[in-house]
N, C-alpha and C positions, 0 to 999 in steps of 0.2 A: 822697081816696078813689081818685080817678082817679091821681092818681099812683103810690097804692100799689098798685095794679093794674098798670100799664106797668112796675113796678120789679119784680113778680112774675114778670109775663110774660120781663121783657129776663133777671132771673135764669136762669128755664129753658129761654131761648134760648143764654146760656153755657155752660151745663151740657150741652145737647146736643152745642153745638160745642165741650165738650170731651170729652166720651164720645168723639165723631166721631175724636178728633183722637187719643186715647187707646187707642182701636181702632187709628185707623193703623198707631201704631207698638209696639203689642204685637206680641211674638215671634210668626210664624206659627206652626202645628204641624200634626203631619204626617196624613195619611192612614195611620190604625193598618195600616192593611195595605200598607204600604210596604214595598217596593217594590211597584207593579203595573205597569211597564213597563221597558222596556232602561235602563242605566244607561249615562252615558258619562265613561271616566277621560281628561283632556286633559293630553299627553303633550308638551312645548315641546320635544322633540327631535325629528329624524328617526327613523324606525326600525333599531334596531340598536346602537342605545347604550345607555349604563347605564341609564339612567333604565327601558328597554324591558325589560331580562334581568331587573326586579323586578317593574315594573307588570303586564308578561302572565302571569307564573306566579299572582300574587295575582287578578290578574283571574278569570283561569279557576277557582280555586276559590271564589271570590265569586260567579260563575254558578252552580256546582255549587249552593253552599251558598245565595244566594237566591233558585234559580230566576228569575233575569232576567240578559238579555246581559250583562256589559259592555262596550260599545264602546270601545275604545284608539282616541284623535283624537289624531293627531301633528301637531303646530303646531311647527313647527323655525323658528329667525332670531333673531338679537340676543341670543347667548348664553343664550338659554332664555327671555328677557324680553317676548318676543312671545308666544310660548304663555302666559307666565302673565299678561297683560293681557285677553286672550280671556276668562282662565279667570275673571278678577276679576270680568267683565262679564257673566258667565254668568246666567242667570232663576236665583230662589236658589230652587228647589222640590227640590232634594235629590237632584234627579237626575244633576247633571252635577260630577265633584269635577276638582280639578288635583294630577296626580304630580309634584312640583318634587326639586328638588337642592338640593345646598351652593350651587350657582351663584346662587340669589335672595340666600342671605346674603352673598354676594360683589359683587351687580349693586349694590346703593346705593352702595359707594362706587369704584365706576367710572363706572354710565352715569348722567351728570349730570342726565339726567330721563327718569322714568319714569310712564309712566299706570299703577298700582297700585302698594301697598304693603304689601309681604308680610308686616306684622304687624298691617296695619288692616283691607286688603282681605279676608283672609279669615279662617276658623275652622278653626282647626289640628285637624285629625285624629287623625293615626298619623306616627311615626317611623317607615318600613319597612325601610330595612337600611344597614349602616357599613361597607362595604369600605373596603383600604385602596385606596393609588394604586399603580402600579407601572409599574416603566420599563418600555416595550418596544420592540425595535429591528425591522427587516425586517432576516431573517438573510442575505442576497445584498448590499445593500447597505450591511449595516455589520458588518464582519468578527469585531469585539470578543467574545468568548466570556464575560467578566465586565466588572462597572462600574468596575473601575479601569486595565482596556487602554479602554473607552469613554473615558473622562474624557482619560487618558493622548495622546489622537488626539485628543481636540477642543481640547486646549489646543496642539498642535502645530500643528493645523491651523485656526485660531479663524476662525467663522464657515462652515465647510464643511458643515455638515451642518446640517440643520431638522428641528422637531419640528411633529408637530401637534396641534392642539387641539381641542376641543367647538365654540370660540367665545373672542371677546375675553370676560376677566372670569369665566371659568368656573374650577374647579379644578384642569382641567387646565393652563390657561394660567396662573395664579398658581404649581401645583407645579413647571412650566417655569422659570418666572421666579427661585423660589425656590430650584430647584437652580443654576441657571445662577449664584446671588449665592455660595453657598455653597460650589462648587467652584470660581468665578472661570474659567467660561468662557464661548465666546458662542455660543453655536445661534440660528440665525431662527427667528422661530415663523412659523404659517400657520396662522391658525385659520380654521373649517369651521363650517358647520350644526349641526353635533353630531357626538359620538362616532361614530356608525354612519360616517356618508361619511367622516370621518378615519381610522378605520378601516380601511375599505375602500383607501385610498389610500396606507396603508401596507403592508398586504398587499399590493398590486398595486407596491409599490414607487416611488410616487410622491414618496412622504416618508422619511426616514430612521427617525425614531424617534417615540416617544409618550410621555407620563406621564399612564396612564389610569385610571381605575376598575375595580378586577380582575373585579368584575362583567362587564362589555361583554368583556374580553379574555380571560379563563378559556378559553373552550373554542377560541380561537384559538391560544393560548399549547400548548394539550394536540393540538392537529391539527400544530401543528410550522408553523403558516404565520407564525409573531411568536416574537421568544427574550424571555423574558424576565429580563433581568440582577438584578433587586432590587424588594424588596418595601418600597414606604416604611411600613410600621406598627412598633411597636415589638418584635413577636416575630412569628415565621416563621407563615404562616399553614398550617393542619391541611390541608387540599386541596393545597397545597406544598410540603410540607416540605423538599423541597431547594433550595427557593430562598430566597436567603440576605435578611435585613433590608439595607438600605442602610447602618444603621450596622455591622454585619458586614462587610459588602463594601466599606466603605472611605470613608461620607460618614455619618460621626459627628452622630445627632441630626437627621436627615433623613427626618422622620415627618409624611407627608400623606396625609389620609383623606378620602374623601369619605362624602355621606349621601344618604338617598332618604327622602321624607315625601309625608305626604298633607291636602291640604285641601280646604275646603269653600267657597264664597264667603261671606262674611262675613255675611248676613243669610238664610240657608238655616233651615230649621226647626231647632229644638235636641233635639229629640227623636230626628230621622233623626243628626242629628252625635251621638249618645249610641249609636243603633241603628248605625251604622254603627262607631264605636271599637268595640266589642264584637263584632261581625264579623270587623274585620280583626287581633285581638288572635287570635280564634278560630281563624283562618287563618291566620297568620303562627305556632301552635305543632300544624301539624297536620306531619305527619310526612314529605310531598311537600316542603312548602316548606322546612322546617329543612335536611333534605336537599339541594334546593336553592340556597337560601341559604349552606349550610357550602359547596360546592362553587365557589362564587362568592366564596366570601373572607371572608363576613359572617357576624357573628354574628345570633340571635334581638333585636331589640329588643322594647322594654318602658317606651315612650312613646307616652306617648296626651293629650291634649287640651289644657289650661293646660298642663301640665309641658312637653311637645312644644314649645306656642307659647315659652314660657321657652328653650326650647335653644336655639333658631333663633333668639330676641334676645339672646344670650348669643355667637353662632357671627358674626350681625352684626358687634359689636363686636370681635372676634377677627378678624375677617378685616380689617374695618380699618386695623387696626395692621400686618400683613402688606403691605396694598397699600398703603401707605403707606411702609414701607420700602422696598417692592421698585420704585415710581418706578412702575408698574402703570400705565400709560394706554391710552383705546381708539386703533387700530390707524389 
């Protein structure tokens, strides 16, 4: 009798500790009236680069539309891989998401070790926009008017001239790499914090040339302070129309694009990652942004959640194979 008492009791002593344990690791869920304070989007570039000419216009309609801030937190360093370690390690209450690039599915197979893993650490959001790349040169310091008097001078002069980059491992420096394999010539790179300061440093004429995100250079390309020779996507973008494809202008098959997404840290409520896809789907087809977005070189996407997280393990293995040919190592 005593026994079977003790064996009753130690039963619903289990039972508890596994309710306890069961509880733990249930999905949290949100406060129905989420948002009720500022949101904050973590941005792994400086300001002024691609990743910024998407995140801020959607930001500000996402204030509009949920009545709360969003804060843009720029974490620049290590080709975008410091901001998105921050962002892995973020409190997951829904509040704080990360604006990444092509550059995460590019950093596994460069930086040999990384604190998060951008298809474990977090929960895929939104695809936000697909520019292409595009060359662009500072017009005082490289004389070329098209990409085959460019090519034509670098093979003459191999190693005179440098391009810059976002960062080791990003897509600017793998589309680097890949034209340099392609045309058989040799430019130095010099990679940077991000877009923004390479940027800047090519306006200013510090560096010769770029292969960017037409996002970040669009309206530098149209102020007349950057030329730019070629559009690496497969047809002419509508915002350009005169400027020619790469394969046009004389580098046959010469097509790199970069992307902008959004995610969530991987144990955030699933309610706020549902309430949020459905926001930025909202706002990504409101009529500011498209407009935006065409003018930046992008089309509308129409990637949201699994499907999204699938592209990015899809883009992983694709780039891969690239930096694996292109001999790709950090600097």
């Amino acid at each position: 009798m005593h026994c079977k008492k003790y064996l009753n009791r130690l039963s619903w002593n289990f039972l508890g500790a596994g309710l306890l344990s069961l509880a733990a690791f249930t999905p949290a869920f949100a406060d129905p009236n989420w948002p009720t304070k500022p949101l904050t989007f973590i941005v792994p570039f400086p300001a002024g680069g691609g990743t910024d000419a998407f995140a801020r216009p959607l930001s500000a309609v996402l204030t509009k539309n949920l009545n709360r801030q969003i804060i843009i937190d720029n974490r620049g360093g290590a080709g975008g891989t410091l901001g998105a370690g921050i962002a892995a390690k973020a409190t997951p209450d829904g509040y704080t998401f990360f604006v990444g690039a092509a550059h995460h599915a590019i950093a596994p197979s460069i930086y040999p070790k990384l604190d998060y893993d951008i298809e474990k650490s977090f929960l895929p959001i939104a695809l936000l926009a697909t520019p292409p790349q595009v060359i662009v040169v500072n017009p005082q310091k490289v004389q070329a008017n098209d990409l085959m008097a460019l090519i034509d001078y670098m093979k003459k002069n191999p190693g005179r001239l440098n391009y810059a980059s976002a960062g080791n491992g990003t897509s600017h420096n793998l589309a680097g790499e890949l034209f340099k394999m392609q045309t058989k010539t040799f430019i130095t790179h010099i990679p940077y914090r991000g877009a923004g300061p390479a940027l800047a440093d090519l306006i200013a004429g510090q560096v010769d040339l770029m292969f960017d995100g037409l996002g970040s250079s669009a309206q530098h390309i149209k102020s007349g302070k950057i030329k730019a020779l070629a559009v690496a996507s497969e047809k002419r973008v509508p915002a350009f129309p005169n400027l020619p494809t790469a394969t046009e202008a004389g580098v046959p098959g010469y097509v790199v694009s970069t992307w902008y997404g959004l995610w969530g840290p991987r144990d955030m409520p699933k309610d706020v990652a549902e309430k949020m896809i459905a926001e930025v789907t909202k706002a990504l087809n409101t009529p500011e942004l498209k407009d935006i977005w065409l003018n930046n070189g992008s089309e509308t996407p129409s990637l949201t959640g699994e499907a999204f997280g699938k592209f990015v393990s899809a883009d992983i293995k694709r780039w891969a194979v690239v930096v694996k040919a292109s001999g790709t190592k950090l600097d």
